[in-house]
C-alpha positions as CSV (number, residue, x, y, z in Angstrom):
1,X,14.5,-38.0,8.3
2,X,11.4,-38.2,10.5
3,X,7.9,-37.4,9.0
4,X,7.7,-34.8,11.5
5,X,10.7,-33.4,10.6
6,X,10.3,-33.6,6.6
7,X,6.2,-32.5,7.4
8,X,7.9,-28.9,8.7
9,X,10.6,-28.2,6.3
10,X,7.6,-28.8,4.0
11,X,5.5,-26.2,5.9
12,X,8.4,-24.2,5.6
13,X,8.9,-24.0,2.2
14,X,5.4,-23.4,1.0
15,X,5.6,-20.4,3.8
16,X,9.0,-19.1,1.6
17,X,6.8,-19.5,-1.5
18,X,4.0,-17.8,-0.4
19,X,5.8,-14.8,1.1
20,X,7.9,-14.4,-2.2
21,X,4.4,-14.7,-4.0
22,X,3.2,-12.3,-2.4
23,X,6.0,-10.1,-2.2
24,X,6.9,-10.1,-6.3
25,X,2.8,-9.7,-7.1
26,X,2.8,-7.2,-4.6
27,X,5.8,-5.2,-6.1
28,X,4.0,-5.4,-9.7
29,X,0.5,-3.9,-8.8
30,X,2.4,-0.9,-6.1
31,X,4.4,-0.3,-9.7
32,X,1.5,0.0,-11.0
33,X,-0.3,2.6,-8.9
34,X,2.8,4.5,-7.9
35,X,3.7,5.4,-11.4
36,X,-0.1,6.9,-12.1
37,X,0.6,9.7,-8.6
38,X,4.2,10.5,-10.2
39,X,2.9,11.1,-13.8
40,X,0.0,12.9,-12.2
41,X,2.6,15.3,-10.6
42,X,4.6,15.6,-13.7
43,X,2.3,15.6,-16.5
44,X,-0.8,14.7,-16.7
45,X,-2.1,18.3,-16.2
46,X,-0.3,19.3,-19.4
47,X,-1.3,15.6,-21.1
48,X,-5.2,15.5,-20.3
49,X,-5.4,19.2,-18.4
50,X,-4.2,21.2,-21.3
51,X,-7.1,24.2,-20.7
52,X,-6.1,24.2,-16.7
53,X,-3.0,26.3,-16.1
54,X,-0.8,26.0,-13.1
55,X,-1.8,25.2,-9.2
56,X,-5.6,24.2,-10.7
57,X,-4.5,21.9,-13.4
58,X,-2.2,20.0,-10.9
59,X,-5.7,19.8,-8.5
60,X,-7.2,18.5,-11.0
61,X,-4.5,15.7,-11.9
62,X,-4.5,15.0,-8.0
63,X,-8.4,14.7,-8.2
64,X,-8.1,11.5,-11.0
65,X,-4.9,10.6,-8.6
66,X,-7.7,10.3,-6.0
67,X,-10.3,8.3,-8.1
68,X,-7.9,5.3,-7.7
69,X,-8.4,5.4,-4.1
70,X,-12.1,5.9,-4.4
71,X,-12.5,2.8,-6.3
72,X,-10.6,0.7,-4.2
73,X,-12.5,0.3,-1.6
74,X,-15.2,-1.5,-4.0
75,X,-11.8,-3.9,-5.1
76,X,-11.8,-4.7,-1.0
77,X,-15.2,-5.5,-1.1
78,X,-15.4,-7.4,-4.3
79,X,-12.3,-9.5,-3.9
80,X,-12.6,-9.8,-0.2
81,X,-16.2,-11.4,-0.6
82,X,-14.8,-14.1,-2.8
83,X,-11.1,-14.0,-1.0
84,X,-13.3,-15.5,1.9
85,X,-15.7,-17.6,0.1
86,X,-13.0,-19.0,-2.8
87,X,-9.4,-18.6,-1.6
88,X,-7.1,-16.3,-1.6
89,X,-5.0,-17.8,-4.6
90,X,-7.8,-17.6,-7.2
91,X,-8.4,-13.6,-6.4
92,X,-5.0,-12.5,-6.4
93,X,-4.1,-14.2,-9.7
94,X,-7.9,-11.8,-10.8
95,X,-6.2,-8.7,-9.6
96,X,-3.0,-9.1,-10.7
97,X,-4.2,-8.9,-14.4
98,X,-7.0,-6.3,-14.0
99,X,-4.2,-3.8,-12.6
100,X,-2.1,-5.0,-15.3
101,X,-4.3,-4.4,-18.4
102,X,-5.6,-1.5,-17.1
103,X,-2.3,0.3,-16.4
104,X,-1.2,-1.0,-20.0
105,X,-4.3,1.0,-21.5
106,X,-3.6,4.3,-19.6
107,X,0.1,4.2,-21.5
108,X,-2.0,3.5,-24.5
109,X,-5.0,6.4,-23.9
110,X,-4.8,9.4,-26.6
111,X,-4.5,12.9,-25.0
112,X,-6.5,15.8,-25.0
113,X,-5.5,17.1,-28.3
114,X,-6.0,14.3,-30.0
115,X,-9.4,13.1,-28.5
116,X,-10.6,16.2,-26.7
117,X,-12.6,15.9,-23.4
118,X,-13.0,11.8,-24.2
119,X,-9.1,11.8,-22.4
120,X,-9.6,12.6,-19.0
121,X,-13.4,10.7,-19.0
122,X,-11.6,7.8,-20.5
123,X,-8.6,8.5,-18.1
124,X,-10.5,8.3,-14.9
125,X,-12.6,5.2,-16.1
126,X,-9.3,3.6,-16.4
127,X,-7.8,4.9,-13.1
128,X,-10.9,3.0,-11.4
129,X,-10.3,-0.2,-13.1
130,X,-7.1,0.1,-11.5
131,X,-8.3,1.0,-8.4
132,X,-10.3,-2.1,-7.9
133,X,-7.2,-4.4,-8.9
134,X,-5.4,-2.9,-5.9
135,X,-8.4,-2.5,-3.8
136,X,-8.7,-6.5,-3.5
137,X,-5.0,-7.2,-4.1
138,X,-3.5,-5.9,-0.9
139,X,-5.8,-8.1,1.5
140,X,-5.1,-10.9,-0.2
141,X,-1.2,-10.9,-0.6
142,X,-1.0,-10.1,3.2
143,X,-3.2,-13.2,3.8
144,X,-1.3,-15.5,1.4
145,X,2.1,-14.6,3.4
146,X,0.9,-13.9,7.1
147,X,-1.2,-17.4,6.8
148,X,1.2,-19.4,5.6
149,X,3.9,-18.1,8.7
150,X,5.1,-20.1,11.2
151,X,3.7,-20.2,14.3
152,X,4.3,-16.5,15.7
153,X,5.6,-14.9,12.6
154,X,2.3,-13.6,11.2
155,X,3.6,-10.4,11.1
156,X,7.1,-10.9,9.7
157,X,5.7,-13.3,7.0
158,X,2.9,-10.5,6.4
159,X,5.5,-8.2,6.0
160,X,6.6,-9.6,2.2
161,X,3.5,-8.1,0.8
162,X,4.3,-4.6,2.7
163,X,7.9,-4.7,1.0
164,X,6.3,-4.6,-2.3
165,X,5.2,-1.0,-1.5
166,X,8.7,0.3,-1.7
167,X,10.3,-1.8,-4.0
168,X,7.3,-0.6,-6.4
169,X,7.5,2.5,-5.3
170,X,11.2,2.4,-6.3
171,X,11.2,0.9,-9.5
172,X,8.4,3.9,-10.4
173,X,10.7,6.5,-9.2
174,X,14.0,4.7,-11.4
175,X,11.3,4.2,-14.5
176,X,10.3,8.5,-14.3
177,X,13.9,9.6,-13.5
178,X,15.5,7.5,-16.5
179,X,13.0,9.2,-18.9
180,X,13.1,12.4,-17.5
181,X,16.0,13.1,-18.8
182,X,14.4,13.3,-22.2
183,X,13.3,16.9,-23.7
184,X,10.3,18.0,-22.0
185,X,8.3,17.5,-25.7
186,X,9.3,14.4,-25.9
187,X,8.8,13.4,-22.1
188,X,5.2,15.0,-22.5
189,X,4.6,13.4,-25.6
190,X,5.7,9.6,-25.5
191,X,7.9,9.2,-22.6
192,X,5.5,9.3,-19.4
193,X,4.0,5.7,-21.7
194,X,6.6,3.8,-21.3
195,X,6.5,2.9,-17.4
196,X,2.8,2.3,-18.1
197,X,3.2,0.0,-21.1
198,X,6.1,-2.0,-19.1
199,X,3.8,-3.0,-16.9
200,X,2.5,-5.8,-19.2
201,X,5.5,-7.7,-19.2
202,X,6.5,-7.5,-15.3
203,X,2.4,-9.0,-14.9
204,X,3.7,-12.2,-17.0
205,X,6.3,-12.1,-14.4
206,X,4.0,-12.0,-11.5
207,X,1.5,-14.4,-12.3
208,X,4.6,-17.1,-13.4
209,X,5.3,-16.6,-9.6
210,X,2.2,-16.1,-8.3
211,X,0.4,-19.8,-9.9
212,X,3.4,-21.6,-7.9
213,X,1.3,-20.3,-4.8
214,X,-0.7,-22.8,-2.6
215,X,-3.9,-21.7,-0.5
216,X,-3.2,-20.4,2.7
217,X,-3.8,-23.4,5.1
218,X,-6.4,-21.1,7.1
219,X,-8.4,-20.7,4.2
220,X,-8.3,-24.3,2.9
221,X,-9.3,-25.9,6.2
222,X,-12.4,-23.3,6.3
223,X,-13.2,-24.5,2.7
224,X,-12.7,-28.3,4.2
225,X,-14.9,-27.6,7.0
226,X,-17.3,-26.0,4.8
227,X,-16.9,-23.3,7.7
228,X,-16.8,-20.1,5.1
229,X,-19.2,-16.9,5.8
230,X,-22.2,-16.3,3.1
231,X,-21.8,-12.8,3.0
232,X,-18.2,-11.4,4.6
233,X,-19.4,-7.9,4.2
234,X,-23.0,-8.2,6.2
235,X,-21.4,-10.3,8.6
236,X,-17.7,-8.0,9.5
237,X,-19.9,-5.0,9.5
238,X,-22.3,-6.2,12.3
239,X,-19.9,-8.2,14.1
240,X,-16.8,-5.8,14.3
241,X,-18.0,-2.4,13.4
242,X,-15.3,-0.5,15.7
243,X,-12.6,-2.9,14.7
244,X,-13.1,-1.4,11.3
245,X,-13.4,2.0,12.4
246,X,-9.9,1.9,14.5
247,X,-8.6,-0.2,11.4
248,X,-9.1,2.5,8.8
249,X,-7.6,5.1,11.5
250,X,-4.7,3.1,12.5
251,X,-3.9,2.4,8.6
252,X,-3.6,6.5,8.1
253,X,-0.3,7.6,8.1
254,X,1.2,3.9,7.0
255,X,-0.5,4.9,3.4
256,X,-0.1,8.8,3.6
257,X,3.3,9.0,4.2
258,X,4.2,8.2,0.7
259,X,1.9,10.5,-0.7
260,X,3.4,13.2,1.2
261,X,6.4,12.5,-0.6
262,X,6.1,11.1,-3.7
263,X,3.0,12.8,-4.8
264,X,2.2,16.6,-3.2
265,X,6.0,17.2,-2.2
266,X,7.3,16.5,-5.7
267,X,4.7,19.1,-6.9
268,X,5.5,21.6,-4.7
269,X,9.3,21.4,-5.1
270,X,9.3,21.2,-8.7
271,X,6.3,24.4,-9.1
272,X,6.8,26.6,-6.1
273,X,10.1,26.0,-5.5
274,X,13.5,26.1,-6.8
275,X,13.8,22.0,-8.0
276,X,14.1,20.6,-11.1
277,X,12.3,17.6,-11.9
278,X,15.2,15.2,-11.9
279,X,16.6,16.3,-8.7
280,X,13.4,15.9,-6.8
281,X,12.9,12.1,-8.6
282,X,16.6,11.8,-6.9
283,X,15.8,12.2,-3.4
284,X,12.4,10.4,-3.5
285,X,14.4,7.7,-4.7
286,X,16.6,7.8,-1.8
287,X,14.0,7.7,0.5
288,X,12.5,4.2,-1.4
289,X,16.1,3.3,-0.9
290,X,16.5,3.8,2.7
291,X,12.4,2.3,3.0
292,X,13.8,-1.0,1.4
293,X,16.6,-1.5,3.7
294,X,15.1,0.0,7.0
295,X,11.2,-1.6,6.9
296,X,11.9,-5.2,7.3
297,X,13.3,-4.2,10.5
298,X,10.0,-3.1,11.7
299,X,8.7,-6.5,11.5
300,X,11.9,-8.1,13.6
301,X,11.1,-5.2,16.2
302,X,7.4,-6.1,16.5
303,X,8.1,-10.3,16.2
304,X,10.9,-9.8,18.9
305,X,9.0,-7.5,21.4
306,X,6.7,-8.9,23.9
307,X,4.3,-6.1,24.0
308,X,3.0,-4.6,20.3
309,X,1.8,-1.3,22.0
310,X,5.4,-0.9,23.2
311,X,6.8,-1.7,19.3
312,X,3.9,0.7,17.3
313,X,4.8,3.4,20.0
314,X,8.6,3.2,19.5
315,X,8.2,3.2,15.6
316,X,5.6,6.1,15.9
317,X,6.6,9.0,17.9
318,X,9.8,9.8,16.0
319,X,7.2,10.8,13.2
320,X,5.9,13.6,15.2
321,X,9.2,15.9,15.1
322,X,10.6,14.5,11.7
323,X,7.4,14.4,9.4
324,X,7.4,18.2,10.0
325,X,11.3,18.6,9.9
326,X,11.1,17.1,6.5
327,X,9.1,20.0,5.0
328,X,11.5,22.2,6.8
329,X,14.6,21.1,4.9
330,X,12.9,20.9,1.5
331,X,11.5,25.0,2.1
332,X,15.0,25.6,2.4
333,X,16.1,24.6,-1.4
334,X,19.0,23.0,-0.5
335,X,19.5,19.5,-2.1
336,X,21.8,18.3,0.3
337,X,19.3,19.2,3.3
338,X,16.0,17.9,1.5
339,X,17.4,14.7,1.1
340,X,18.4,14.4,4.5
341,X,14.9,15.5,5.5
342,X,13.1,13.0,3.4
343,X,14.9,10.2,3.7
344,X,14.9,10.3,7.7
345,X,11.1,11.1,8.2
346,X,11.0,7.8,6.1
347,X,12.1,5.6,8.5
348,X,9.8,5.8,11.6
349,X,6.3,5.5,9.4
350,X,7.8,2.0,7.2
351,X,9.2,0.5,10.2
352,X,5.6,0.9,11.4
353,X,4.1,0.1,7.9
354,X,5.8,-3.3,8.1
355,X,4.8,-4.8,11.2
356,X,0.4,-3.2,10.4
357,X,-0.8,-6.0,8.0
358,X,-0.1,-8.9,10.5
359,X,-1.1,-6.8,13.5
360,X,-4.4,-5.7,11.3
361,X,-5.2,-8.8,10.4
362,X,-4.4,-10.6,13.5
363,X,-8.0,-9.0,14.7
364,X,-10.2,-10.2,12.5
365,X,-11.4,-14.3,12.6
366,X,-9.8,-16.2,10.2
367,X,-13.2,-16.6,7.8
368,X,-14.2,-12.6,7.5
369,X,-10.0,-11.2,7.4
370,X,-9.8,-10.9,3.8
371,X,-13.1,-8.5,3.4
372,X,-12.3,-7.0,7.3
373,X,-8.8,-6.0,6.8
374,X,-9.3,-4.8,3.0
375,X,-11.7,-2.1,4.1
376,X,-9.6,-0.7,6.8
377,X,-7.1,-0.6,4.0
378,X,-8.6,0.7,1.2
379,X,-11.1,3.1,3.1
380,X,-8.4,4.6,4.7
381,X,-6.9,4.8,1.3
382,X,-10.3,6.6,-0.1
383,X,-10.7,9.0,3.2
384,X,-7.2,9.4,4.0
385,X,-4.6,8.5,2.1
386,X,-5.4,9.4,-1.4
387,X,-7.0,12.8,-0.2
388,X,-3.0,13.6,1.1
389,X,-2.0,15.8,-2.3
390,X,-5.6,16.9,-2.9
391,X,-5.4,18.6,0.9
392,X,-1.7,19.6,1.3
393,X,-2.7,21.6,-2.3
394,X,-5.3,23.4,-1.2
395,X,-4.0,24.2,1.7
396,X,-1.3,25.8,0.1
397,X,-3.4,27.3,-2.0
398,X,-5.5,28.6,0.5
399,X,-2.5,29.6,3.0
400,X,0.2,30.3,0.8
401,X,2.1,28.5,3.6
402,X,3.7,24.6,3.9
403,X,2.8,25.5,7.8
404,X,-0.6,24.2,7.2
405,X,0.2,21.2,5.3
406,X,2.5,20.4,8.4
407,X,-0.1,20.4,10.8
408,X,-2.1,17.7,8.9
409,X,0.4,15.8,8.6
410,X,1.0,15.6,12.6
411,X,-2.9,14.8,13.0
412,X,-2.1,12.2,10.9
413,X,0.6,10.5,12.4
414,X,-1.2,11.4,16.1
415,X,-4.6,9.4,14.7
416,X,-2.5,6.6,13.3
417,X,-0.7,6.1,16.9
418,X,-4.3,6.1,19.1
419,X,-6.3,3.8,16.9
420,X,-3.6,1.2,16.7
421,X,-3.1,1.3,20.2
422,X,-6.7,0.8,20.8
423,X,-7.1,-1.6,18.1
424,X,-4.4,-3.9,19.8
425,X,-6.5,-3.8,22.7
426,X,-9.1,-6.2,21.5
427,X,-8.6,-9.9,21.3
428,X,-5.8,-11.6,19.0
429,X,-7.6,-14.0,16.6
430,X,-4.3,-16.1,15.6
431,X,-3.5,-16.8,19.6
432,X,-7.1,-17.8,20.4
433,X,-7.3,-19.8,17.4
434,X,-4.5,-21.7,18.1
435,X,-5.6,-22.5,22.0
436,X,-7.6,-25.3,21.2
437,X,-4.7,-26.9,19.8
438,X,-2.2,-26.0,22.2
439,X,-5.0,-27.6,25.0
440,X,-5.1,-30.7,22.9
441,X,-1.8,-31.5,23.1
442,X,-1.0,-31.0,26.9
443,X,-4.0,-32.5,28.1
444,X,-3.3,-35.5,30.4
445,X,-4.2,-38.7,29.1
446,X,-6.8,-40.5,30.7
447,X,-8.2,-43.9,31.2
């Protein structure tokens, strides 16, 4: 065997390990987060909202929901400064076990009538704890993977870390559903905890995988060449101002879609309409089904097609009749038809999901993508994403109507579609880093 040869299947399986890295981690801290927004829609109104009846209890278990989101963005900037002054490795191993011990202590926390109004104060301290975990994890799993890829796989290999969405997602809906079937005093009482306490042994898990990990070869030759920024945030923020703007639009419906689902629409279906809570935990599960299998695909479309704009608009515009449709079939109370409805709006917006970290990070420079691509993320997760149950509640509050909860979701999808096609207008940082190489090694030799 050549060095050449034994060089690349080394490459190779470093790129393996760093995808699986990030995909397990990943999975762990989505877990995480998910199962806070489906307790929050169960019971956390009746566990830390006892005085707040009905529609305004559940607004105010949606507003701590929200906190999460609001504290992430501080997580992005936090973990992306040292993500692009440290490594990428030493951060993620950071936020694996601050998400970890602070989702442990929320299955721990006393309710409100044991502790009174110290619950929900301590509740929402908590909730941002976790908040920053995933604020700086999500950058850095997509650049341990996406870095690591093969030339021109960047957004297949960053697509490990986007699978842990579902699979966490998933694994929240199977935890809930399992121990829903418990009486509702005892799933009020003790049985929301146990997801939550779980969480401590799947982090062992995580880090066991995640310490096999080596730095992304972008990062380490910026640490070699002594070549990383003094302060990412100053720097991306007067350098690439409207990269971040189209960045936190073109993240929108990529986050919210979930939300839709897993968050306001189990709500709805299980308050104001005819669903019980196990039936509803069914069909979301479905629909993390059919995400697992149908979003790797998303990544093959964009790898394989020449033109991205092409790919994002083929995976988009299906969302525009079948986000809608999906409300549609779940008004109608009909099991059979809601499930159809949720699982098939599913598929355009995690096809797309897939193929956005490596296109998102493909547009920042190499030394500012950690802290660049983690605010588009997480402020779209603050202004956009984690706002999704607090608005489609008051709007059905205030309208009486799902009509009006559809029409935000189509802005959604519509803003998502222009500012990714924009964004993938400016210049790819992975191909014009890689020209000076490619020039290197055709150049005629000279005398």
């Amino acid at each position: 065997m050549s060095a050449t040869t034994a060089t690349a299947r080394e490459r190779t399986k470093a790129a393996n390990r760093a995808g699986f890295g990030a995909f397990i981690g990943s999975t762990i801290e989505w877990f995480d987060f998910y199962i806070y927004g489906t307790a929050a829609a169960l019971v956390f109104d009746k566990v830390f909202f006892p005085e707040l009846e009905g529609p305004i209890g559940t607004l105010v278990a949606f507003a701590t929901f929200w906190v999460g989101f609001l504290a992430r963005p501080i997580g992005g900037v936090i973990f992306g400064h040292y993500g692009d002054r440290l490594g990428r490795k030493k951060t993620l191993v950071i936020t694996l076990l601050l998400m970890g011990v602070s989702t442990t202590a929320i299955g721990l926390l006393p309710g409100y009538a044991s502790i009174g109004v110290a619950a929900p104060i301590l509740l929402v301290c908590i909730r941002m704890i976790q908040g920053i975990g995933l604020g700086g994890e999500w950058g850095g799993s997509v650049l341990i993977a996406s870095e690591h890829a093969p030339k021109g796989k960047s957004v297949l290999y960053g697509a490990f870390a986007q699978q842990g969405s579902p699979v966490g997602n998933t694994l929240s809906t199977l935890s809930f559903l399992a121990i829903s079937q418990l009486p509702d005093d005892a799933f009020v009482s003790w049985g929301w905890r146990v997801p939550f306490l779980a969480s401590a042994a799947l982090v062992m898990v995580g880090l066991l995988v995640r310490l096999k990990v080596a730095e992304s070869p972008a990062m380490a030759k910026l640490i070699e060449k002594k070549e990383v920024a003094k302060l990412p945030l100053t720097e991306v923020l007067r350098s690439h101002p409207m990269l971040i703007v189209l960045g936190i639009g073109a993240c929108t419906i990529g986050l919210s879609a979930t939300y839709f689902k897993s968050t306001f629409a189990l709500s709805w279906a299980t308050t104001s309409l005819d669903f019980d809570r196990s039936s509803f935990l069914t069909i979301i599960l479905v629909a993390n089904v059919t995400q697992i299998i149908v979003q790797p695909f998303g990544a093959l479309l964009a790898t394989r097609m020449k033109s991205w704009s092409r790919a994002v608009t083929v995976m988009l515009l299906p969302e525009l009749i079948l986000m809608p449709l999906m409300f549609v079939l779940i008004s109608t109370e009909n099991y059979g038809l809601a499930m159809l409805g949720v699982a098939v709006a599913t598929i355009p917006h995690c096809l797309y999901y897939a193929a956005l970290a490596g296109m998102l990070a493909s547009r920042f420079p190499a030394h500012l993508r950690y802290t660049g691509i983690s605010l588009c993320y997480q402020l779209c997760g603050t202004l956009l994403g984690g706002t999704t149950p607090i608005i489609g509640q008051f709007l059905l509050n205030r309208t009486g109507s799902i009509t009006a909860v559809i029409a935000y979701a189509v802005f959604q999808v519509a803003l998502t579609l222009g500012c990714m096609l924009l964004l993938l207008k400016r210049p790819n940082h992975d191909e014009l880093a890689a020209e000076p190489a490619t020039a290197a090694r055709t150049a005629p030799v000279t005398a």
